[in-house]
N, CA and C atoms as an extended XYZ file, in Angstrom:
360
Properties=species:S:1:pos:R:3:atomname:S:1:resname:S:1:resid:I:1 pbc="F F F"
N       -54.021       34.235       -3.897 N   UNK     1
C       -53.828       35.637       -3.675 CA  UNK     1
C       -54.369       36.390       -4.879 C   UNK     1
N       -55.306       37.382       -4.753 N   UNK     2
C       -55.322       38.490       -5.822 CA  UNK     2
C       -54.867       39.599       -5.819 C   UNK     2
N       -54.461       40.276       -6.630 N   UNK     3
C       -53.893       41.331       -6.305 CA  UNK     3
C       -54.166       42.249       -7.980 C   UNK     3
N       -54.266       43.531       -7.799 N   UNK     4
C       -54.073       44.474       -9.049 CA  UNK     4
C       -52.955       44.123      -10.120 C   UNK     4
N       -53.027       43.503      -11.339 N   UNK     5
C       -52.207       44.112      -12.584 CA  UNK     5
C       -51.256       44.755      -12.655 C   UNK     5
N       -51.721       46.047      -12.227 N   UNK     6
C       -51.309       47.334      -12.662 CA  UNK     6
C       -51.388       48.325      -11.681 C   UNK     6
N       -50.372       49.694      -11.577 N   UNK     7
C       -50.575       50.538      -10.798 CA  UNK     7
C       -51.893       51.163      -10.615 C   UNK     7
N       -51.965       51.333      -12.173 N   UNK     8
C       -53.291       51.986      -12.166 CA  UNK     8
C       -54.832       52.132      -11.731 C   UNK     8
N       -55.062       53.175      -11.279 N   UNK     9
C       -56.700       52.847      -10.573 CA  UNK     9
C       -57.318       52.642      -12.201 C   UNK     9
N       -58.389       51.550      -11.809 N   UNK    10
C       -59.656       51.866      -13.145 CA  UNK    10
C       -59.916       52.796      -13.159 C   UNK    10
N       -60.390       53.644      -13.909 N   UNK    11
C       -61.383       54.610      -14.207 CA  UNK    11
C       -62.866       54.034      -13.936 C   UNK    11
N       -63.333       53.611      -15.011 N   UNK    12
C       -64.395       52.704      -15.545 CA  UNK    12
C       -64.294       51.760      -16.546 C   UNK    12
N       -65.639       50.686      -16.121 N   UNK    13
C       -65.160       49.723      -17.191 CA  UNK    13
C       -65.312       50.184      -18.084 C   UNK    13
N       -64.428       49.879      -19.201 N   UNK    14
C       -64.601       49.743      -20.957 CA  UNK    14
C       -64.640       48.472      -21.717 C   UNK    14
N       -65.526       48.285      -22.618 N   UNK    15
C       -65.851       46.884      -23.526 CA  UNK    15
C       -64.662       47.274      -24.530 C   UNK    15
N       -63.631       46.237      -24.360 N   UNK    16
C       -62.716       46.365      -25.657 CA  UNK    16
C       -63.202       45.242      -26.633 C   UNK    16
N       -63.595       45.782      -27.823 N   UNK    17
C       -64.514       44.690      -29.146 CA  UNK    17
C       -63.071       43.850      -29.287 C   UNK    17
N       -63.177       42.811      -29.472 N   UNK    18
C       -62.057       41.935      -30.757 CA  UNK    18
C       -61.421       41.161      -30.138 C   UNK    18
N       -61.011       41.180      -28.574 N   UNK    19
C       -60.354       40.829      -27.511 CA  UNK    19
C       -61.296       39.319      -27.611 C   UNK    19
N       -60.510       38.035      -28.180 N   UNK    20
C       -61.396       36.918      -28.378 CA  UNK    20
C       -61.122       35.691      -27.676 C   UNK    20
N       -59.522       35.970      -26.891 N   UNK    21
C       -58.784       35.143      -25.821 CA  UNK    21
C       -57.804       36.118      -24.652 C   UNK    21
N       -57.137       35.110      -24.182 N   UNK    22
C       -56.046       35.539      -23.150 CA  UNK    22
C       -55.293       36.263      -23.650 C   UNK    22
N       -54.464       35.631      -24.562 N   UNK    23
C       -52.916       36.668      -24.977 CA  UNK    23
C       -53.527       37.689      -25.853 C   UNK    23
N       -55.104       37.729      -26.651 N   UNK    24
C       -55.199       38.962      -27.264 CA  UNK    24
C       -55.634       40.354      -25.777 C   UNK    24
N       -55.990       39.764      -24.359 N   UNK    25
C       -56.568       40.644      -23.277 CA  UNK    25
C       -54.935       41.179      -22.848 C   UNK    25
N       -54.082       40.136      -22.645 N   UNK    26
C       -52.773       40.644      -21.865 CA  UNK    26
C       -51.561       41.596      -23.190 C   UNK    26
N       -52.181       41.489      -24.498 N   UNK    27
C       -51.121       41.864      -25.587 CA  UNK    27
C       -51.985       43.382      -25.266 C   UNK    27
N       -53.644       43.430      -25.439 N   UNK    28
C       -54.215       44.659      -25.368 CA  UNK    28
C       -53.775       45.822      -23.836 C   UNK    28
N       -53.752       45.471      -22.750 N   UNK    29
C       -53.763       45.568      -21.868 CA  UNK    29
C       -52.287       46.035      -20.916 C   UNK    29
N       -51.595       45.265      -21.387 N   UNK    30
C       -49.822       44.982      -21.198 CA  UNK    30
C       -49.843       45.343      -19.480 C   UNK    30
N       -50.554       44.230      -18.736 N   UNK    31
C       -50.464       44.670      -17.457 CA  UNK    31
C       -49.155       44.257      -16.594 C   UNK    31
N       -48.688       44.823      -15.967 N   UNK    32
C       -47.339       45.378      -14.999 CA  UNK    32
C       -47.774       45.983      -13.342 C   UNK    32
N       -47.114       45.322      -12.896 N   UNK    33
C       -47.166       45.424      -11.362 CA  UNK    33
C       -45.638       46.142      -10.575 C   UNK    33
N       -45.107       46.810       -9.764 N   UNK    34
C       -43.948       46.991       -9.604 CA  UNK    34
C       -44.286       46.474       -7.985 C   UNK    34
N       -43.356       45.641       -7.708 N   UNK    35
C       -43.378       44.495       -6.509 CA  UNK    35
C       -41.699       45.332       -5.130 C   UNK    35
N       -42.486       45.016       -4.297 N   UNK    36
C       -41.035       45.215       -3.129 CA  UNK    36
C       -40.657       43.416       -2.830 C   UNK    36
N       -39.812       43.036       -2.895 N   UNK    37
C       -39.245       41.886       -2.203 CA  UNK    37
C       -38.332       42.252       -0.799 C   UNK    37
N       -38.251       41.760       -0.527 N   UNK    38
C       -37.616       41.879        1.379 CA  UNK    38
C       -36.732       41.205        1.235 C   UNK    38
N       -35.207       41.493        1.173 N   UNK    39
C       -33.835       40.617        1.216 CA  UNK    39
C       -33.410       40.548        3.048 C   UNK    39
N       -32.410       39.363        2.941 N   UNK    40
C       -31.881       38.548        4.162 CA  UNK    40
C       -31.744       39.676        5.023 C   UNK    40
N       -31.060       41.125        4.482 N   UNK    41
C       -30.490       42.192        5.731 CA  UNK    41
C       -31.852       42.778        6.097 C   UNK    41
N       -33.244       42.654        5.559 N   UNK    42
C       -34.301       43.277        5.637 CA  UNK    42
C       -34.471       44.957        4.770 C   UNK    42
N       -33.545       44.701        3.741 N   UNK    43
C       -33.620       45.328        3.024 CA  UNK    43
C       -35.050       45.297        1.638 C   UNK    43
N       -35.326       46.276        0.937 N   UNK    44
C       -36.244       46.636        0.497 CA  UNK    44
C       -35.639       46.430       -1.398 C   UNK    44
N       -36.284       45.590       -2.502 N   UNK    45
C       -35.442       46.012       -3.059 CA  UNK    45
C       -36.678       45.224       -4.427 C   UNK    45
N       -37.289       46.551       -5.201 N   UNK    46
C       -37.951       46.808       -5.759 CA  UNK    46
C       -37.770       46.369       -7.173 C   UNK    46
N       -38.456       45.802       -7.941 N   UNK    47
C       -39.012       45.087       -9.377 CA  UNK    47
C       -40.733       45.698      -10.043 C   UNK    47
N       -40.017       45.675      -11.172 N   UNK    48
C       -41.191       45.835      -11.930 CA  UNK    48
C       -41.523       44.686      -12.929 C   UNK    48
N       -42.670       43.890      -12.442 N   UNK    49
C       -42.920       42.646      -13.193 CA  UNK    49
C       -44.060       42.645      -14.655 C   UNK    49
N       -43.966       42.288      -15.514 N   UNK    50
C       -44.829       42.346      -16.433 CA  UNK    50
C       -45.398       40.878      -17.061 C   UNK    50
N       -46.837       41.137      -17.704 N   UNK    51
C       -47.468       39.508      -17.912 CA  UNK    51
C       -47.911       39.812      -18.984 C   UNK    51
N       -47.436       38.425      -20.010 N   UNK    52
C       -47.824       38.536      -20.931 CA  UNK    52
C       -48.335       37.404      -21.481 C   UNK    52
N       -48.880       36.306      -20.227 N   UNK    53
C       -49.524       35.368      -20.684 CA  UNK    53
C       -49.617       34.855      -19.370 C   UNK    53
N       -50.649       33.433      -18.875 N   UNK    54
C       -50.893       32.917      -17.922 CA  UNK    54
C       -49.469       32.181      -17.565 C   UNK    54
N       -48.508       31.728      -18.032 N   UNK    55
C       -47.483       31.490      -17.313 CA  UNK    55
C       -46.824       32.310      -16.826 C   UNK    55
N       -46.749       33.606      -17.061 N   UNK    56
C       -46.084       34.577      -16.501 CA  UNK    56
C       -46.439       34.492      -14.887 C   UNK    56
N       -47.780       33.998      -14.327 N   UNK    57
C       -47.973       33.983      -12.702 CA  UNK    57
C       -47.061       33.620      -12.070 C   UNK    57
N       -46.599       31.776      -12.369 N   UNK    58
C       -46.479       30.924      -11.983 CA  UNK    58
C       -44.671       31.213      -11.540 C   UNK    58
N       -43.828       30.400      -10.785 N   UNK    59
C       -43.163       30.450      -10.179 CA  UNK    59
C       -41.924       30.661      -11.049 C   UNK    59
N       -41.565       29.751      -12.376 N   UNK    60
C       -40.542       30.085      -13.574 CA  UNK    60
C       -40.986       31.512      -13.909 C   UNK    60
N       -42.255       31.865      -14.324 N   UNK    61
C       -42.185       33.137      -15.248 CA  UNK    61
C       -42.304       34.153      -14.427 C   UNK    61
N       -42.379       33.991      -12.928 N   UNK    62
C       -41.897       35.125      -11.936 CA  UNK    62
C       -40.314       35.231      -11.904 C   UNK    62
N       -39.739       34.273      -11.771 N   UNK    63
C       -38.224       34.231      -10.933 CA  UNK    63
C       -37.043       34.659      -12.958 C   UNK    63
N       -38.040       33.692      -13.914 N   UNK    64
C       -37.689       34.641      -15.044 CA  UNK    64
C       -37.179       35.974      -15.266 C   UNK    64
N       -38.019       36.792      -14.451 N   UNK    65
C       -38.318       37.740      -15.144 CA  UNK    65
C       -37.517       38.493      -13.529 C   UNK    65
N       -37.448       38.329      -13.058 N   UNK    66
C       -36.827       38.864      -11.404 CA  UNK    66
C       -35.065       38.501      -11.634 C   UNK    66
N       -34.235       39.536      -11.124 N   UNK    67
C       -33.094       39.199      -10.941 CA  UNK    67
C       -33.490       38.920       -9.164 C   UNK    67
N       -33.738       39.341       -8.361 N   UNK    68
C       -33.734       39.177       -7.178 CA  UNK    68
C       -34.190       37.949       -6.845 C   UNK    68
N       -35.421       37.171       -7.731 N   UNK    69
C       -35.855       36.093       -7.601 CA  UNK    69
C       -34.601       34.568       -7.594 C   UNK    69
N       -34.266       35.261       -8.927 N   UNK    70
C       -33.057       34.550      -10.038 CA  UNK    70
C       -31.839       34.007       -8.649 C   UNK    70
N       -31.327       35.501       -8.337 N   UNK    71
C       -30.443       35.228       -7.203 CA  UNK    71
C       -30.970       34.113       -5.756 C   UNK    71
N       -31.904       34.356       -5.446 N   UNK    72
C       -32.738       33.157       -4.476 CA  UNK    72
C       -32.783       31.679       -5.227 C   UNK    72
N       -33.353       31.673       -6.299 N   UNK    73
C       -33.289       30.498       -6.416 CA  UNK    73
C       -32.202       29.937       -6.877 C   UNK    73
N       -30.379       30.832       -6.994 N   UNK    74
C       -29.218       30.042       -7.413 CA  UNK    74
C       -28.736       29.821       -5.573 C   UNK    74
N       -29.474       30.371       -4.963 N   UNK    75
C       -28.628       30.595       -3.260 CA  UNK    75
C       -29.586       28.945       -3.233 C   UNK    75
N       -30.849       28.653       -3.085 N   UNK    76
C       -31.346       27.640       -2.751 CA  UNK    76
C       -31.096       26.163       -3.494 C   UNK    76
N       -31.032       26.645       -5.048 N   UNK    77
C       -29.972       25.125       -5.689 CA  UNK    77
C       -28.467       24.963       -5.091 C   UNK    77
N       -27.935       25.976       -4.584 N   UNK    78
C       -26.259       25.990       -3.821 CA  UNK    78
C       -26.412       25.149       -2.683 C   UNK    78
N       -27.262       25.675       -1.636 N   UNK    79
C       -27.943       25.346       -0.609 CA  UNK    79
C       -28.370       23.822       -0.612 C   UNK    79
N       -29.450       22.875       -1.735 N   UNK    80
C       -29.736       21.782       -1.690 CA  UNK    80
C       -28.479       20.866       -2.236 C   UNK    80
N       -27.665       21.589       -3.290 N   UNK    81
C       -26.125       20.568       -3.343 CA  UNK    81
C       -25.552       20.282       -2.259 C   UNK    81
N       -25.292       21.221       -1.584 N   UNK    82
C       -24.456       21.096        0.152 CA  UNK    82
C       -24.752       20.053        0.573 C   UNK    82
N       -26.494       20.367        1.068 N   UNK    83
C       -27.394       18.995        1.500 CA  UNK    83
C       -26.791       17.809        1.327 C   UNK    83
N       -26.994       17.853        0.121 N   UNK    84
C       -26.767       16.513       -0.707 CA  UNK    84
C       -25.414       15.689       -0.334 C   UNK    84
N       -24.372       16.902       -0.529 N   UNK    85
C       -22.697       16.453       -0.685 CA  UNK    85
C       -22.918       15.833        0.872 C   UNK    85
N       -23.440       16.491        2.099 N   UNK    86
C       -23.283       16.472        3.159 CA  UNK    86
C       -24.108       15.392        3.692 C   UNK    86
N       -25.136       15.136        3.376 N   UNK    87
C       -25.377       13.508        3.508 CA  UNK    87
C       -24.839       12.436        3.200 C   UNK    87
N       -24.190       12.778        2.048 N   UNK    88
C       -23.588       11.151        1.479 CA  UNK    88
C       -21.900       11.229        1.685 C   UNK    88
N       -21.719       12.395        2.702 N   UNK    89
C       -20.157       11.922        2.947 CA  UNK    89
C       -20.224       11.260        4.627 C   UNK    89
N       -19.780       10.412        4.469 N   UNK    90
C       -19.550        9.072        5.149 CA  UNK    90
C       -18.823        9.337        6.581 C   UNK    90
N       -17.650        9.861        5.916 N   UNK    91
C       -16.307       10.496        7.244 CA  UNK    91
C       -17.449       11.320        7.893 C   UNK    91
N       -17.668       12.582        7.436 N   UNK    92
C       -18.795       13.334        8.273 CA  UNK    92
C       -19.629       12.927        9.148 C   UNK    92
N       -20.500       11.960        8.886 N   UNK    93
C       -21.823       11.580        8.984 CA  UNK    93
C       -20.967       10.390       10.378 C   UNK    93
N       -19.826       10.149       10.215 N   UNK    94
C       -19.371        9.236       11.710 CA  UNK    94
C       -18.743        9.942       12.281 C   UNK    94
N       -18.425       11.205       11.702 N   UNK    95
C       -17.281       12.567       13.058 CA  UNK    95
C       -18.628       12.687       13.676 C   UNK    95
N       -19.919       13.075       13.246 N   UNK    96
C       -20.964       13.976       14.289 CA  UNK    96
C       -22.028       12.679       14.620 C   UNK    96
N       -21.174       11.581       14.855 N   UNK    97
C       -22.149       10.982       15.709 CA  UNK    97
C       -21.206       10.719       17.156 C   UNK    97
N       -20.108       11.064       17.019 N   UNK    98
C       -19.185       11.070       18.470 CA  UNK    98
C       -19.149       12.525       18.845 C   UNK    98
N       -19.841       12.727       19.894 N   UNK    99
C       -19.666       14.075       20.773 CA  UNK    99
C       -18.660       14.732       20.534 C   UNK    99
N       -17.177       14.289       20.517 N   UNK   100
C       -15.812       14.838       20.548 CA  UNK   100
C       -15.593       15.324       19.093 C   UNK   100
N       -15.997       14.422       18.711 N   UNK   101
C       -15.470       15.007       17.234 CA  UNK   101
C       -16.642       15.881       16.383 C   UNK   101
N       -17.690       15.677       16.976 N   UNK   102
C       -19.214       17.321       16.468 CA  UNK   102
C       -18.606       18.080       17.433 C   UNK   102
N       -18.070       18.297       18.851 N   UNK   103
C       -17.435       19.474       19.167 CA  UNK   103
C       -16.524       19.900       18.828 C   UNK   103
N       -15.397       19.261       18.362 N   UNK   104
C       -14.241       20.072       17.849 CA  UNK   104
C       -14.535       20.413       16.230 C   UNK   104
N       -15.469       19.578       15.068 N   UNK   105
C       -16.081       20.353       13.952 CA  UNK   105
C       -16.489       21.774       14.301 C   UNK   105
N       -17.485       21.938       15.053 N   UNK   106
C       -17.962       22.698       15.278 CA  UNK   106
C       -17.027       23.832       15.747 C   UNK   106
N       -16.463       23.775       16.320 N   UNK   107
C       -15.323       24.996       16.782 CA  UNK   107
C       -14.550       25.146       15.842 C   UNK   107
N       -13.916       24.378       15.001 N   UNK   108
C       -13.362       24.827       13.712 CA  UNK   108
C       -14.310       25.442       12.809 C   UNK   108
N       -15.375       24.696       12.565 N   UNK   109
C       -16.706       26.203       11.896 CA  UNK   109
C       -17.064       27.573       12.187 C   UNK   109
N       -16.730       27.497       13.532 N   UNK   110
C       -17.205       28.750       14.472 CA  UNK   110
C       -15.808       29.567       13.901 C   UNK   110
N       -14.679       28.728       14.249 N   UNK   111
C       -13.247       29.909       14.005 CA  UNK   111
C       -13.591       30.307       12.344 C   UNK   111
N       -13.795       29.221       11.140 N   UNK   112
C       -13.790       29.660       10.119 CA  UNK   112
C       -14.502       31.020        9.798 C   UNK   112
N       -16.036       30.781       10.427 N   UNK   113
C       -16.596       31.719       10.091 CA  UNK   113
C       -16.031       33.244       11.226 C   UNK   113
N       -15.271       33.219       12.118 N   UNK   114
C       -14.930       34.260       12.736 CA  UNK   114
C       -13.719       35.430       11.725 C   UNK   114
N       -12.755       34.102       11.033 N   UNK   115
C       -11.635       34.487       10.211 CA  UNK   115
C       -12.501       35.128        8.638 C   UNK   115
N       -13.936       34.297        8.246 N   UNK   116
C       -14.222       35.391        7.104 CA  UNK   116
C       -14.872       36.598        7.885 C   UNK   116
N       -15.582       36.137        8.765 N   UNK   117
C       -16.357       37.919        8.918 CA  UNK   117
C       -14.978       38.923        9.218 C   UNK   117
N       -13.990       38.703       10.110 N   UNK   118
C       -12.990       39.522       10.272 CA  UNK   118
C       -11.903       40.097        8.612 C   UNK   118
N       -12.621       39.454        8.107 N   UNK   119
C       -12.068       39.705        6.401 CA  UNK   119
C       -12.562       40.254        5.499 C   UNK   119
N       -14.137       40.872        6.062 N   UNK   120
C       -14.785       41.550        4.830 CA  UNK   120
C       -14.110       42.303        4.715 C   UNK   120
C-alpha cells in the first residue's frame, strides 16, 4: 500500500542539502498522517500517527503508537488464551462431542449471555 506521509499537499519539489540517510529525511521532514480506524459498532475513531524511522511502518511501531490499535491487539491475545484454555480442557472437548451435552452448554451460554446484556 502507498499512501501520503502527511496531510499536506506538496507544493513543489525542494532539494534539502545534508539529508545523507533515513532518520536524517524523517528527523527533517517529521512526517504524520491522521488515520480513521473502524471499531466493532462501526464506529469511526480517529489517530494521528507519526514516523520517525522505518520501523515506525511495520505492525509494533503502528499498534505502539495507536491506543485503538493497542486495545485490538490486548482483545486478540485475550481471544488466543481462550483458544488455548479451550482446547486443552478435556471435560469440554468430551461434553461437545455428545449432542446432549453441546445442547444443553449451549443454552446455558445463550442464558449467560442473555443475563449480561440484560445488565448493562
Amino acid at each position: 500500500m502507498v499512501t501520503k506521509l502527511t496531510n499536506d499537499d506538496p507544493v513543489k519539489p525542494v532539494i534539502t542539502p545534508g539529508l545523507t540517510n533515513v532518520e536524517a529525511v524523517f528527523d527533517h521532514f517529521k512526517p504524520d498522517v491522521e488515520v480513521e480506524f473502524q471499531d466493532e459498532d462501526g464506529g469511526e475513531v480517529k489517530e494521528k500517527l507519526s514516523f520517525s524511522n522505518l520501523g515506525d511502518f511495520g505492525d509494533k511501531g503502528l499498534t505502539k503508537q495507536s491506543d485503538f490499535l493497542q486495545g485490538l491487539n490486548l482483545k486478540q491475545n485475550e481471544m488466543n488464551r481462550i483458544v488455548k484454555q479451550l482446547r486443552s480442557n478435556k471435560i469440554l472437548i468430551s461434553a461437545m462431542q455428545n449432542p446432549e451435552s453441546k445442547a444443553a452448554f449451549v443454552e446455558v451460554l445463550k442464558d449467560m449471555v442473555a443475563e449480561i446484556e440484560s445488565n448493562k
